[in-house]
C-alpha positions as CSV (number, residue, x, y, z in Angstrom):
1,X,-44.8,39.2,20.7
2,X,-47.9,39.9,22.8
3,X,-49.8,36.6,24.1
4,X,-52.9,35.7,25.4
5,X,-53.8,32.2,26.4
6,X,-57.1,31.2,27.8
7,X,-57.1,28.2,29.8
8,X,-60.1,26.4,32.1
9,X,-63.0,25.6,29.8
10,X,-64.3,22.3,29.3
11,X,-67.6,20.3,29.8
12,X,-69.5,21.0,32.8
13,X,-73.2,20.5,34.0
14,X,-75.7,23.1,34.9
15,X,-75.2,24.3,38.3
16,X,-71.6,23.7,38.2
17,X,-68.7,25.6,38.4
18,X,-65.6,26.9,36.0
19,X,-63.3,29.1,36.7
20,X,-61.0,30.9,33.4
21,X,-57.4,31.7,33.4
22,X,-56.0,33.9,30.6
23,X,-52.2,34.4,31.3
24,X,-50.5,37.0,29.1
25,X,-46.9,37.5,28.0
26,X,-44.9,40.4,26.9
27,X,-47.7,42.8,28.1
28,X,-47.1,45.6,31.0
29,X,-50.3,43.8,32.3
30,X,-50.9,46.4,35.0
31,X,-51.7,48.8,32.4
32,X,-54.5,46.9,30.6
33,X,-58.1,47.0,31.3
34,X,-58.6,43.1,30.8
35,X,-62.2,42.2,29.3
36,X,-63.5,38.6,28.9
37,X,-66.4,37.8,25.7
38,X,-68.0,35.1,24.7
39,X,-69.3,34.1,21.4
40,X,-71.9,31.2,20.7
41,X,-72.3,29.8,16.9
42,X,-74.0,32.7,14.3
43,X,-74.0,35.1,17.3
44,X,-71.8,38.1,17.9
45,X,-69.1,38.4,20.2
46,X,-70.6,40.3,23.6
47,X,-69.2,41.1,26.7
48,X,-69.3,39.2,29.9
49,X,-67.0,40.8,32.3
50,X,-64.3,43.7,32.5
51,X,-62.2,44.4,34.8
52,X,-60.2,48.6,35.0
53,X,-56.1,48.8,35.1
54,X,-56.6,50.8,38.0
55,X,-58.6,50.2,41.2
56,X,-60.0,47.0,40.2
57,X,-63.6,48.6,39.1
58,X,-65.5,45.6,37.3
59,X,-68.0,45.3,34.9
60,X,-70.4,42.5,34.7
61,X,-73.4,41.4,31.8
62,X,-76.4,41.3,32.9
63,X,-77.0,37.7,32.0
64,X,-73.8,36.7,34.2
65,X,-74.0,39.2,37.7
66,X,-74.0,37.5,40.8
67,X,-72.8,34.6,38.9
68,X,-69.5,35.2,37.8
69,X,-66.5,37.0,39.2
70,X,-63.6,38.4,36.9
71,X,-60.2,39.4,39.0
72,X,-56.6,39.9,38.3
73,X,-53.5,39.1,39.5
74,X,-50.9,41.4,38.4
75,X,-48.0,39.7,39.9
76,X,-48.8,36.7,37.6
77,X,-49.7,38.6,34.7
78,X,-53.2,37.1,34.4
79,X,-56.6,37.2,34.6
80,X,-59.4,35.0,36.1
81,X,-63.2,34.4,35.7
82,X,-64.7,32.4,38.4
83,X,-68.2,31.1,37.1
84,X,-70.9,29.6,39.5
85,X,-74.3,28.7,38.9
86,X,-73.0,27.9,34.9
87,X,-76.3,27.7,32.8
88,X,-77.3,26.3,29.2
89,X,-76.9,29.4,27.8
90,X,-73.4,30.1,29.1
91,X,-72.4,27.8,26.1
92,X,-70.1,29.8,24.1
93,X,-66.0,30.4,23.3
94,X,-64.9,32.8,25.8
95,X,-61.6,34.9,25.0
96,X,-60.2,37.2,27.3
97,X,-58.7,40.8,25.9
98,X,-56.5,43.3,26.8
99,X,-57.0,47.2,26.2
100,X,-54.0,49.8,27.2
101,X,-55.5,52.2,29.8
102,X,-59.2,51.4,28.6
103,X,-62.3,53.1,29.9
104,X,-64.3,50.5,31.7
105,X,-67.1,52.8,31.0
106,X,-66.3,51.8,26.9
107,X,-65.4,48.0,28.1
108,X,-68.2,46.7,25.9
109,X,-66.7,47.9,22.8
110,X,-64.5,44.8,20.9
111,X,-62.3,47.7,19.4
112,X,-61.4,49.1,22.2
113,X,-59.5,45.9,22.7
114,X,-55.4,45.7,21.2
115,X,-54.9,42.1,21.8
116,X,-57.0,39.2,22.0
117,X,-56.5,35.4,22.9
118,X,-57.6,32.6,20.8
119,X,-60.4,31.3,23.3
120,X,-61.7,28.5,25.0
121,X,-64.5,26.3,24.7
122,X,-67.3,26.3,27.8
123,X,-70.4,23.7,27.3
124,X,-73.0,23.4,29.8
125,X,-75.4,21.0,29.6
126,X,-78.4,20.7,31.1
């Protein structure tokens, strides 16, 4: 059974720093464009970062570049997303996903995704 497990949120206050691990299991990880989304109450579920299965190409929202900094380990099987500067609005559930040999150039599309984690919870206050 393919796993994804986010770990790394929690309570933070503006200006501070997170960074997101999302280790996966039962996954040939180095073949997965890895994508991490966030998703605030009566919103939909958007794109933050993306990172390719090959060459480490990254995508990055807007909202979040020169913020945050999504990278992989592929030796561990996992995924990071190092957030600086955190804002307000960063409040949201982030889950991380896994797409087999995804175009990063499609990496904002949620079905492009096979497997997704169950999230977890970032607050920022002000």
């Amino acid at each position: 059974q393919v796993q994804l497990v986010e770990s790394g949120g929690g309570l933070v206050q503006a200006g501070d720093s997170l960074r997101l691990s999302c280790a996966t299991s039962r996954l040939t990880f180095s073949s997965y464009t890895m994508g991490w989304f966030r998703q605030a109450p009566g919103k939909e579920r958007d794109l933050v970062a993306a990172i390719g299965w090959i060459g480490g190409s990254t995508y990055y929202t807007e909202s979040v570049e020169g913020r945050f900094t999504i990278s992989r380990d592929n030796a561990r099987n996992t995924v990071y997303l190092q957030m600086n500067s955190l804002k307000p609005e960063d409040t949201a559930v982030y889950y991380c996903a896994a797409a087999f040999r995804g175009l990063l150039l499609n990496a904002k599309t949620p079905s492009l995704y096979n497997y997704w984690g169950q999230g977890t919870q970032v607050t920022v206050s002000s």
